[in-house]
C-alpha positions as CSV (number, residue, x, y, z in Angstrom):
1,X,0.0,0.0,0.0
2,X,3.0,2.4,0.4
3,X,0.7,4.3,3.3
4,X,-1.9,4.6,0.3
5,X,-5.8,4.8,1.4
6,X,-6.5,2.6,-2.0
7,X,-4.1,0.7,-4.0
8,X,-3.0,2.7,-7.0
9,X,-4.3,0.6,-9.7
10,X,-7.6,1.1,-8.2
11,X,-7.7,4.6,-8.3
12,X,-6.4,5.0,-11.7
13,X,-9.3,2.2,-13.1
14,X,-11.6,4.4,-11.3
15,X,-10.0,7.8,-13.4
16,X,-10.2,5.5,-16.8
17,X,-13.8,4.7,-16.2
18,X,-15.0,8.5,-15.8
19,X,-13.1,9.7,-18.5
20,X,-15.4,7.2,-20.2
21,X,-17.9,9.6,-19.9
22,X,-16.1,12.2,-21.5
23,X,-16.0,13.2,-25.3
24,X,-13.4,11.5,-27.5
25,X,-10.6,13.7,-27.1
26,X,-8.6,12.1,-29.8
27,X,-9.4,11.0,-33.5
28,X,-11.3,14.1,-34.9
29,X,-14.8,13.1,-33.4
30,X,-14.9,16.4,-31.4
31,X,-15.1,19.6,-33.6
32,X,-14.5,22.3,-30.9
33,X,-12.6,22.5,-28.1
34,X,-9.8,19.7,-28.9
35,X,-6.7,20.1,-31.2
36,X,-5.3,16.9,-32.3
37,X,-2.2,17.0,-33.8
38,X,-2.8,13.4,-35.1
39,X,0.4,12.7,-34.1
40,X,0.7,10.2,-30.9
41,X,4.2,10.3,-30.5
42,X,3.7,14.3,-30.3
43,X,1.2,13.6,-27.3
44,X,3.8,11.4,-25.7
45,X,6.4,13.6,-25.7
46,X,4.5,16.7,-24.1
47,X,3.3,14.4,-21.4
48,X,7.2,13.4,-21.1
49,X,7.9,16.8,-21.0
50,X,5.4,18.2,-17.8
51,X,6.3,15.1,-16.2
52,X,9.8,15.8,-15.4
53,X,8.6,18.9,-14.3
54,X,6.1,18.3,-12.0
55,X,7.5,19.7,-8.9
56,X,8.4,22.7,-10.2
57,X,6.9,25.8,-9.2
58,X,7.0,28.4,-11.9
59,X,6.3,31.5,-9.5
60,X,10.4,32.0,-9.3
61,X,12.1,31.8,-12.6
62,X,15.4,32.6,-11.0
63,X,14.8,29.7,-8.7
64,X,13.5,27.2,-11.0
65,X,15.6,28.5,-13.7
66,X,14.7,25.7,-16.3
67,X,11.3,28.2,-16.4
68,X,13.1,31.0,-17.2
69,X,15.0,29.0,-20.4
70,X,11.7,27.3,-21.5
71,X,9.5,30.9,-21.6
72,X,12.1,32.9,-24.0
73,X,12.1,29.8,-26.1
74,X,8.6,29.9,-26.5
75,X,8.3,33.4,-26.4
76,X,11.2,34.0,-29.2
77,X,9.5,31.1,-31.0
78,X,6.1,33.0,-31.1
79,X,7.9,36.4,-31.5
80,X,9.4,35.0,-34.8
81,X,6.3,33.4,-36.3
82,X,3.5,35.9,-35.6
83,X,5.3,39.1,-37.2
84,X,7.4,40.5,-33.6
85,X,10.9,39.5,-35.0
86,X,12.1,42.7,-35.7
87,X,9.1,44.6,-35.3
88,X,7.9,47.7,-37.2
89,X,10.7,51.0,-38.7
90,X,11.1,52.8,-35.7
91,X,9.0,50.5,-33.2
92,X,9.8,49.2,-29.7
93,X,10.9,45.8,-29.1
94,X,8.6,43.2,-28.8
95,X,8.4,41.4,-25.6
96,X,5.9,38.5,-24.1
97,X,5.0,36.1,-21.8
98,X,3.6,33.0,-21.1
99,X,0.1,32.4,-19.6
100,X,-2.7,29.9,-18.4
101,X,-4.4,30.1,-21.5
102,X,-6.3,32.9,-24.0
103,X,-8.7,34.2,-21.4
104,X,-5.8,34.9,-19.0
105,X,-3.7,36.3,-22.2
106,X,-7.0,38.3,-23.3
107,X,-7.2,40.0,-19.1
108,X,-3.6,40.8,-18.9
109,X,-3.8,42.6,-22.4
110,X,-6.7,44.7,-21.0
111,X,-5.3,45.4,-17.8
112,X,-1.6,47.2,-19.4
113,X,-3.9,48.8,-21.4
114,X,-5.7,50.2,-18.7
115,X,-2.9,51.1,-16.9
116,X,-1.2,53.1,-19.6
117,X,-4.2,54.8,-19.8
118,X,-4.4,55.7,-16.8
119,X,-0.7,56.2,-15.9
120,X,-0.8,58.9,-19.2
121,X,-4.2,60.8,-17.3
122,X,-3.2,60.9,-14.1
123,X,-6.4,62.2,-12.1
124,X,-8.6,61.7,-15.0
125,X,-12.4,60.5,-13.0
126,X,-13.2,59.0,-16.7
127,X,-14.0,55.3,-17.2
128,X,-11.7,53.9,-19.9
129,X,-13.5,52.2,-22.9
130,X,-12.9,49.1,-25.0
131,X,-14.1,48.9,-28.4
132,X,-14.1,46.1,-30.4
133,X,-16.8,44.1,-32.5
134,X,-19.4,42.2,-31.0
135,X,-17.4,38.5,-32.5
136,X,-15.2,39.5,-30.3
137,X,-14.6,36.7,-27.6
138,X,-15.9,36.8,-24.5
139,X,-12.8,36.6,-22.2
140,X,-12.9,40.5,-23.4
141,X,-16.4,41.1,-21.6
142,X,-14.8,39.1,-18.0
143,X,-12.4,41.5,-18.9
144,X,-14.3,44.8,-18.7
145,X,-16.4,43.4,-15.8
146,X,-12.8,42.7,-13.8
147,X,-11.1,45.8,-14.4
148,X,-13.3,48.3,-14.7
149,X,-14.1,48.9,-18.1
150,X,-17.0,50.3,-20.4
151,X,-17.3,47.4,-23.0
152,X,-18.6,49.5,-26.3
153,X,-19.6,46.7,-28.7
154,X,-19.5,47.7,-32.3
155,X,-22.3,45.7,-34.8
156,X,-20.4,43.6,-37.5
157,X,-21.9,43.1,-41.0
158,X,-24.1,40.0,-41.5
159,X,-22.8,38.6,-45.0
160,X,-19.2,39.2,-43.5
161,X,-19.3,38.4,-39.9
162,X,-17.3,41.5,-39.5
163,X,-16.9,45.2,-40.0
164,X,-15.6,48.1,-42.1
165,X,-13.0,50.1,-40.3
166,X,-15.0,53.3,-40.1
167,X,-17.4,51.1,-37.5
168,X,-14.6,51.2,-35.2
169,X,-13.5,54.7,-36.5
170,X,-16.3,56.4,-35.2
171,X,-16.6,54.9,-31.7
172,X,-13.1,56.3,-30.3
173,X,-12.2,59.5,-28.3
174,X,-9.9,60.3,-25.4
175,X,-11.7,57.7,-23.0
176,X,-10.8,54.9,-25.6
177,X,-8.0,52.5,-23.5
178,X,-7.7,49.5,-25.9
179,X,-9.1,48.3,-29.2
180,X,-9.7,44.8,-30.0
181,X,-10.1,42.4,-33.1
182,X,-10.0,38.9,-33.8
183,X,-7.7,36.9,-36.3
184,X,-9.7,35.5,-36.2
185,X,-13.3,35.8,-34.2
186,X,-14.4,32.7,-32.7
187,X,-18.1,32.8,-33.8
188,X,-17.8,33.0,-37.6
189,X,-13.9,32.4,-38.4
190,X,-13.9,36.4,-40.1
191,X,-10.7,38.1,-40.1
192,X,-11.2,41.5,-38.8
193,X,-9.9,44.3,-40.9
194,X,-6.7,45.2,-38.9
195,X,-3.6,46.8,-40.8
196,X,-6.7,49.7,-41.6
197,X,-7.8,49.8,-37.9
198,X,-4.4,50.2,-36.7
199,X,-3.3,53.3,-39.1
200,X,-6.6,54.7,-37.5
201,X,-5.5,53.4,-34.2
202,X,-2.2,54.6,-34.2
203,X,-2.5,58.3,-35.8
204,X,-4.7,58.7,-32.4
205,X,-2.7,57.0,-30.0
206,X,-4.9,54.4,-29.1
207,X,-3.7,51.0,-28.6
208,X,-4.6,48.5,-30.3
209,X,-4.7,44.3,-29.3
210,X,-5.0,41.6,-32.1
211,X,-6.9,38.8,-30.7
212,X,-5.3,35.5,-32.4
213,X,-6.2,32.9,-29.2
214,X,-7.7,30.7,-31.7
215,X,-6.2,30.8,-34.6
216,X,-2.8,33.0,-34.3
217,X,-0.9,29.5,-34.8
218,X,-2.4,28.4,-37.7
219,X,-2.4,31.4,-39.5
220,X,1.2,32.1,-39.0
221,X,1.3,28.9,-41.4
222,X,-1.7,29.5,-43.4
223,X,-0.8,27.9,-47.1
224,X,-2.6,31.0,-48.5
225,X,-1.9,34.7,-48.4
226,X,-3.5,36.1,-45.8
227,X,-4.0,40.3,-45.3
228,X,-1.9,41.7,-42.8
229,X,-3.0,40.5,-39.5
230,X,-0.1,40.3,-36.7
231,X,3.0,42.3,-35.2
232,X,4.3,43.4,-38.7
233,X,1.5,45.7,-38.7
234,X,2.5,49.2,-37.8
235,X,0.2,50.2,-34.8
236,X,-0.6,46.9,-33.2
237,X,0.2,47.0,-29.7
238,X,0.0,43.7,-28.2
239,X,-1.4,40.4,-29.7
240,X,-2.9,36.8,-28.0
241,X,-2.6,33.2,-29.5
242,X,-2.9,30.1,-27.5
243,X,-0.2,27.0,-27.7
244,X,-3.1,24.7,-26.3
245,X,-4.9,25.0,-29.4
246,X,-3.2,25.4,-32.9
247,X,0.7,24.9,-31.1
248,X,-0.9,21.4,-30.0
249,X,0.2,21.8,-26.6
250,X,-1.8,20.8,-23.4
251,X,-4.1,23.1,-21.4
252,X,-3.0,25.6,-20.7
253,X,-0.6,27.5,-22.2
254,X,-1.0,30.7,-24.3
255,X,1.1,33.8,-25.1
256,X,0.7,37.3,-24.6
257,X,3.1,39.5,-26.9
258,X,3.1,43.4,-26.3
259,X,5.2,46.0,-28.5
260,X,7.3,47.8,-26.1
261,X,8.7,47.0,-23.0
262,X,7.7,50.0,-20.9
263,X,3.9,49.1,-22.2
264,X,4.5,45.3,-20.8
265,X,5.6,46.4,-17.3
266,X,2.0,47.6,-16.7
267,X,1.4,43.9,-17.1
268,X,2.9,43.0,-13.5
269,X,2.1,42.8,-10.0
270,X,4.4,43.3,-7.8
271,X,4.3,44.5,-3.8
272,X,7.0,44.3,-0.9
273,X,4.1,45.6,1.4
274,X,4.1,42.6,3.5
275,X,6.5,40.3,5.8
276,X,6.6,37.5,3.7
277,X,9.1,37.3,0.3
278,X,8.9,40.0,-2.4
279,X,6.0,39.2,-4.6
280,X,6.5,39.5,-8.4
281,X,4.2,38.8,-10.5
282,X,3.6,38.6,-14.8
283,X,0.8,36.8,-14.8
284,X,-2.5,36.4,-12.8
285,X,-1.1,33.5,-10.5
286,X,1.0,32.7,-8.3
287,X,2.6,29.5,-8.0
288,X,1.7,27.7,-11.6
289,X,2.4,24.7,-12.6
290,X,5.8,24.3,-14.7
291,X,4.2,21.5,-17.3
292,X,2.0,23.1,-19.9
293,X,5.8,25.6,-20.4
294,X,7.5,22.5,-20.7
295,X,5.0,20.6,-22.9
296,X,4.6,23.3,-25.7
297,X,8.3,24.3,-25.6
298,X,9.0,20.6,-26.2
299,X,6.7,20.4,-29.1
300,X,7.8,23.7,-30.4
301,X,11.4,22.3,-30.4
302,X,10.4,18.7,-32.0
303,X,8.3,20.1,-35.3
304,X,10.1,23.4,-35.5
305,X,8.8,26.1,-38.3
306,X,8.6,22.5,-40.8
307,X,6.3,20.4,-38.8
308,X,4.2,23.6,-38.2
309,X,4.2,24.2,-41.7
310,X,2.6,20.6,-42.7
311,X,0.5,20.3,-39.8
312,X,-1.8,23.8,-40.5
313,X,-1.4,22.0,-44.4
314,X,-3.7,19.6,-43.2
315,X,-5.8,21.0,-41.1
316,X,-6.0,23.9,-44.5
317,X,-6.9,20.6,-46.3
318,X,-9.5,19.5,-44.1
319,X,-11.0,23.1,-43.4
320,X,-11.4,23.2,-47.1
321,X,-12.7,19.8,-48.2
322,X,-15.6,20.6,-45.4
323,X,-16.7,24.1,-46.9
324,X,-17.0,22.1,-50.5
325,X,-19.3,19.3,-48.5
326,X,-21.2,22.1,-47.0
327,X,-21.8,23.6,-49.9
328,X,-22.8,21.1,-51.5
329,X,-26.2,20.5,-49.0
330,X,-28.9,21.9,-49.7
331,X,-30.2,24.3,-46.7
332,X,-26.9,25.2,-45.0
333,X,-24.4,28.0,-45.7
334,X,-20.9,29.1,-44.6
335,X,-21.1,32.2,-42.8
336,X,-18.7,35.3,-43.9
337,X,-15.5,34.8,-45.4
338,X,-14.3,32.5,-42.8
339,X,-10.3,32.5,-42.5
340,X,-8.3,29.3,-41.3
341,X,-9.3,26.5,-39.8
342,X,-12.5,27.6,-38.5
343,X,-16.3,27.8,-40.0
344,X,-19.8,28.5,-38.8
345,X,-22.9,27.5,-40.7
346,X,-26.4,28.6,-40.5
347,X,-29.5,28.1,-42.4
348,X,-29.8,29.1,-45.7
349,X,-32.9,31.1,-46.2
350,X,-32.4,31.7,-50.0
351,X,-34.3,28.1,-50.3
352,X,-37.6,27.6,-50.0
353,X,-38.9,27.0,-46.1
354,X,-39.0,23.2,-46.6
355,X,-35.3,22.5,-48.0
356,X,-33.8,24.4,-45.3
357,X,-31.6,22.8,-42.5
358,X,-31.6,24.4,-39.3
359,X,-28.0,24.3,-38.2
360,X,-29.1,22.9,-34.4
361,X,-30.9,20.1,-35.4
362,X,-28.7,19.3,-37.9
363,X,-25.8,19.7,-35.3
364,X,-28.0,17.2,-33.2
365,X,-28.3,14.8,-36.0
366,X,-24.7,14.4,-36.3
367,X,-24.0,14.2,-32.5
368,X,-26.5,11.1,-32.9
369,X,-24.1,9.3,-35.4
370,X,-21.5,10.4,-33.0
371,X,-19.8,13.7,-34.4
372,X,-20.1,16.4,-31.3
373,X,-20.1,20.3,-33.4
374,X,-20.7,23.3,-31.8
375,X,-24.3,25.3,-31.0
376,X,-23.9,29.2,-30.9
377,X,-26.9,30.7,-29.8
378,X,-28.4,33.8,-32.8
379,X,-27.5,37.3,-31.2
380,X,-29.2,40.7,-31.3
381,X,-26.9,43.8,-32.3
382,X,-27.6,46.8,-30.5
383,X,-28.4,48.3,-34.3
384,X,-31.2,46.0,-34.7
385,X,-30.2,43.4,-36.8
386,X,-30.0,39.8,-35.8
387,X,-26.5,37.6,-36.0
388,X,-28.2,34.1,-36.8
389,X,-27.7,30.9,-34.7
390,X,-25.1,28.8,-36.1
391,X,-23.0,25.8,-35.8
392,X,-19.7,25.9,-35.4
393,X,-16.1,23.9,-36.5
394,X,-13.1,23.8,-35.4
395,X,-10.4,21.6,-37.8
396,X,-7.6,20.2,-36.7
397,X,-5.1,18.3,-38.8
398,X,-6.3,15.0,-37.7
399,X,-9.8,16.1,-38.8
400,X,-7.8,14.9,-42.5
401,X,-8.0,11.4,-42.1
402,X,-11.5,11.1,-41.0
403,X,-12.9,13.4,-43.9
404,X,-14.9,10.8,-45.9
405,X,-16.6,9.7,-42.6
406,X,-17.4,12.5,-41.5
407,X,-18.4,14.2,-44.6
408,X,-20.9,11.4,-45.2
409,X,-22.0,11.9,-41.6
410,X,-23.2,15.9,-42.2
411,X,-24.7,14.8,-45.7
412,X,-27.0,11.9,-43.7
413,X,-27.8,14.6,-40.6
414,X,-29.1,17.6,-43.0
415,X,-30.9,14.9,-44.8
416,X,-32.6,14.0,-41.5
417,X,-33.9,17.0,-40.4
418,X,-34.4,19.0,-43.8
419,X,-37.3,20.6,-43.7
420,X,-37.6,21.0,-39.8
421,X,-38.1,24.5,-38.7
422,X,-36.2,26.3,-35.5
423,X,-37.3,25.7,-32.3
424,X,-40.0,28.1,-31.4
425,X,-38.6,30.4,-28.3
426,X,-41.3,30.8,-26.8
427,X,-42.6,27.1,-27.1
428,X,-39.8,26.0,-25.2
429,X,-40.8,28.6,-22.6
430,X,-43.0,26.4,-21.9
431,X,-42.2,24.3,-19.3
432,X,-40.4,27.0,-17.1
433,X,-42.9,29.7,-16.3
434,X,-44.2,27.2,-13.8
435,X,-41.0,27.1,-11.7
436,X,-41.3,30.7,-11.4
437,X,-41.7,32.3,-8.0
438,X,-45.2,34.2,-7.8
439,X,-46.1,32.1,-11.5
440,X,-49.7,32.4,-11.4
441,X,-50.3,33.6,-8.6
442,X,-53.4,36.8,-7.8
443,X,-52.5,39.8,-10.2
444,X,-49.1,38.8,-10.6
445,X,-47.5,38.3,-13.9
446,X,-48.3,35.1,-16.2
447,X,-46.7,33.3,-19.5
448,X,-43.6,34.8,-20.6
449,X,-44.3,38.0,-19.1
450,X,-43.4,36.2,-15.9
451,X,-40.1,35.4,-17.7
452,X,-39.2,38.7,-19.0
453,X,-39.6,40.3,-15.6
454,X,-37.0,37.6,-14.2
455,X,-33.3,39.5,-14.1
456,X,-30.3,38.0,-12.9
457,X,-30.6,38.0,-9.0
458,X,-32.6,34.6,-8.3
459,X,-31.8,32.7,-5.7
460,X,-30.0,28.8,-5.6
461,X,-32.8,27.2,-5.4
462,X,-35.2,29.1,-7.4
463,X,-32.9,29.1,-10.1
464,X,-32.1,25.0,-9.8
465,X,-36.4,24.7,-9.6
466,X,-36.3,26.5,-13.1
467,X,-33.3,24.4,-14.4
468,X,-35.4,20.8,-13.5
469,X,-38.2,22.5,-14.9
470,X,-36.5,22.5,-18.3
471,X,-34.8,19.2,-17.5
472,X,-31.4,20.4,-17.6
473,X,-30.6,19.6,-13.7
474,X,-30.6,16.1,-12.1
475,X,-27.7,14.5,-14.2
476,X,-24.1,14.0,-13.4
477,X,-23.0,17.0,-15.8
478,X,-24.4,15.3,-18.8
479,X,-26.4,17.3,-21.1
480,X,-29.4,16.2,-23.0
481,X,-29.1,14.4,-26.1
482,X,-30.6,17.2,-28.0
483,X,-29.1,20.6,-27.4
484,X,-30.9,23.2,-30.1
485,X,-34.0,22.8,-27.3
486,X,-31.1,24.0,-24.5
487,X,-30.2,26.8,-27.4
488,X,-33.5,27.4,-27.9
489,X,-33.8,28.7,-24.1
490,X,-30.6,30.4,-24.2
491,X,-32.0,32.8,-27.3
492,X,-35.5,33.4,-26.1
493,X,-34.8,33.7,-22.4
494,X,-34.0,37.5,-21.0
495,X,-29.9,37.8,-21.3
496,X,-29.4,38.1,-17.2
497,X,-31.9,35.4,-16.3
498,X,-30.0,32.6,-18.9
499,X,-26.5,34.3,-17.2
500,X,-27.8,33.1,-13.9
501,X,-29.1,29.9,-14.9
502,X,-25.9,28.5,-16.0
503,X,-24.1,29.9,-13.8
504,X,-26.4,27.8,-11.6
505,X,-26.0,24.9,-13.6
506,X,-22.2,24.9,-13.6
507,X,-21.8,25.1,-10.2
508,X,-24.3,22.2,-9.2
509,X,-22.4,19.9,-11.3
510,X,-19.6,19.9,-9.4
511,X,-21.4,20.5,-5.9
512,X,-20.4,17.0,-3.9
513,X,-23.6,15.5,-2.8
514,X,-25.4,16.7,0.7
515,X,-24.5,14.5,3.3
516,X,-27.6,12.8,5.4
């Protein structure tokens, strides 16, 4: 037993049969949220990697110097790739860091730029604004809601899924800290237009943050030419991209580069105002774990620039192969001018009603035969118009070798449910406006009027009562079968009200059990 409570092989059966449970991380099944290399010995030698440095605490890089050597190898790596090299005529240095993963990337981006902002109007009572398009993701709106900033979405375009520069143009003045787009935006793969954005950007000072979490890896080895998009473009400030997704490495690691180094320090903590040791800080942690460093700089040093190269080949391949079968069916449509190895589809309502596919049912169908793609919910812009409700894919260079299966597989699914029409919002109302407090009760509010007066502030258990109303809550984190009905909710429900319900719904599925 080795003073173990269990015996080891026990425990690890018992880890092998809930990961069970789990989507298919592995073999191209999974079109969102997995990045598979395809390439087993790759996996191997990143787990090699983060083994051998388990122990290590990357808080202290002079202490655990091995962290210090990994981050500028990854850093210069990234520098090089995605345009920092030897930046812009008459530009700063470009400098960076490694992070937990895009969202943390995506905060520390926003906080330097609020700090510069402030630092440069000392005294000023104004809160500082970020503009960017509404694709942009939402690690920018935890962001805003963090440190302090107005979040001014801008509309995007609905044949292009984004936005002409004059958009962004006329939202900024003095109280502008940071500018964002997307190379590019998670929802519908578009490019944002950024080398025109940043001459506007930079004649007025304003910084300006290229979001490339997503993609920033694959397009650095895009097959095809590509408009300007990274640190080579004059006025771009800082810029995002993830290693846990298109640099293949394990969550999480991502890397946050910034023009300047002066503009980088704003990025730290640090304090001596306490007993304990001086506390420095790049990141949002503390003590980190030293493995997801030494798993992408080990894959980063094994493919080099080459195996980079033929990897995005595939997945460009793949990403392309896809668009032609979509195409191809009847009902269904590509949204924008998607760029990489992304693409959202929607309905096609230039057919008549009853050859249409509606892009959640048909993302249902093919979870049935066992392909899991992505639901996005349609979204109101604050000019009226309507983004619609789509289905997203991620490709990943394994994706390649499972294209006539899966191909087949989205033919069959449209074919199932052409014809089928949305889910009605309100229908699937339904069932909720009796889990409602007050729901029918003497001159209080019925229907959905009940559910439109329903913000964010419910309590636990009012807001569990309405989740097992819609029979989303009683599970072991397991959704239902179907998701466009979940979709459905999430579209027709009041924006605060949904917020709180899965916040609600998170958190119970991974609340232990009562006891007694």
């Amino acid at each position: 037993m080795n003073g173990f409570r269990r015996e080891a092989s026990d425990i690890l059966d018992e880890l092998d049969a809930l990961r069970s449970a789990d989507a298919p991380t592995h073999g191209g099944r999974v079109l969102s949220y997995v990045y598979d290399s395809g390439l087993s010995a790759l996996d191997e030698l990143a787990a090699e990697a983060a083994r051998r440095v388990q122990p290590v605490n990357g808080l202290d890089p002079t202490t655990f110097v091995s962290v210090a050597a990994m981050e500028r190898g990854v850093v210069g790596f990234a520098r090089r790739v995605l345009g920092g090299e030897h930046g812009v005529p008459g530009g700063d240095v470009v400098v960076g860091s490694v992070t937990s993963g895009g969202t943390e990337s995506c905060l520390l981006a926003v906080k330097s730029a609020r700090d510069a902002w402030r630092a440069a109007r000392l005294g000023s009572p104004r809160v500082p604004r970020l503009v960017a398009p509404v694709t942009v993701h939402a690690a920018f709106h935890k962001a805003a809601h963090y440190f302090g900033l107005e979040l001014d979405l801008v509309p995007v375009d609905l044949a292009t899924g984004t936005l002409a520069p004059a958009a962004i143009e006329e939202r900024l003045g003095d109280d502008v800290a940071l500018v964002v787009l997307s190379a590019p935006s998670y929802p519908f793969a578009s490019l944002d237009p950024i080398a025109d954005v940043a001459a506007i950007t930079a004649e007025r000072g304003i910084a300006l943050h290229v979001d490339a979490c997503i993609g920033g890896f694959a397009l650095a080895f895009w097959p095809e030419p590509l408009p300007a998009w990274n640190l080579s473009v004059p006025g771009v400030t800082s810029l995002s991209a993830d290693l846990h997704k298109y640099g293949y490495a394990p969550k999480g690691a991502s890397v946050l580069l910034t023009r300047g180094r002066d503009r980088q320090r704003h990025q730290y903590f640090a304090t001596t105002g306490w007993p304990g040791y001086p506390v420095v800080n790049p990141t949002m942690t503390g003590s980190k774990p030293a493995g997801p460093l030494a798993a992408a700089w080990a894959i980063i040093e094994a493919l080099g620039e080459p195996g980079f190269t033929e990897l995005t080949a595939q997945a460009a391949r793949a990403t392309a192969a896809l668009r032609a079968t979509i195409d191809e069916i009847e009902g269904l449509r590509v949204v924008g001018s998607a760029t990489g190895p992304l693409l959202a589809v929607a309905t096609d309502e230039e057919v008549p009603e009853g050859s249409r596919v509606d892009p959640h049912h048909w993302a249902d169908a093919a979870r049935s035969a066992g392909w899991q793609l992505q639901l996005q919910p349609g979204l109101a812009q604050s000019d009226g118009t309507r983004l619609p409700h789509t289905t997203h894919l991620t490709v990943t260079p394994v994706t390649e070798r499972v294209l006539p299966e899966l191909a087949a597989a989205l033919v069959v699914a449209a074919d199932e449910v052409r014809g089928i029409p949305q889910i009605d919002g309100g229908a699937a109302l339904a069932g909720l406006v009796e889990a409602l407090p007050g729901f029918g009760s003497e001159g209080g509010p019925s229907g959905l009027d009940a559910l439109a007066g329903v913000d964010g502030g419910l309590d636990s258990d009012t807001a569990a009562a309405i989740l097992g109303a819609a029979g989303l809550l009683g599970g072991e984190g397991a959704l239902p079968d179907r998701l466009a009905p979940v979709l459905a909710l999430v579209e027709a429900l009041p924006g605060p009200l949904t917020e709180r319900l899965l916040v609600e719904l998170l958190a119970r599925v991974v609340e232990p059990p009562a006891v007694g």
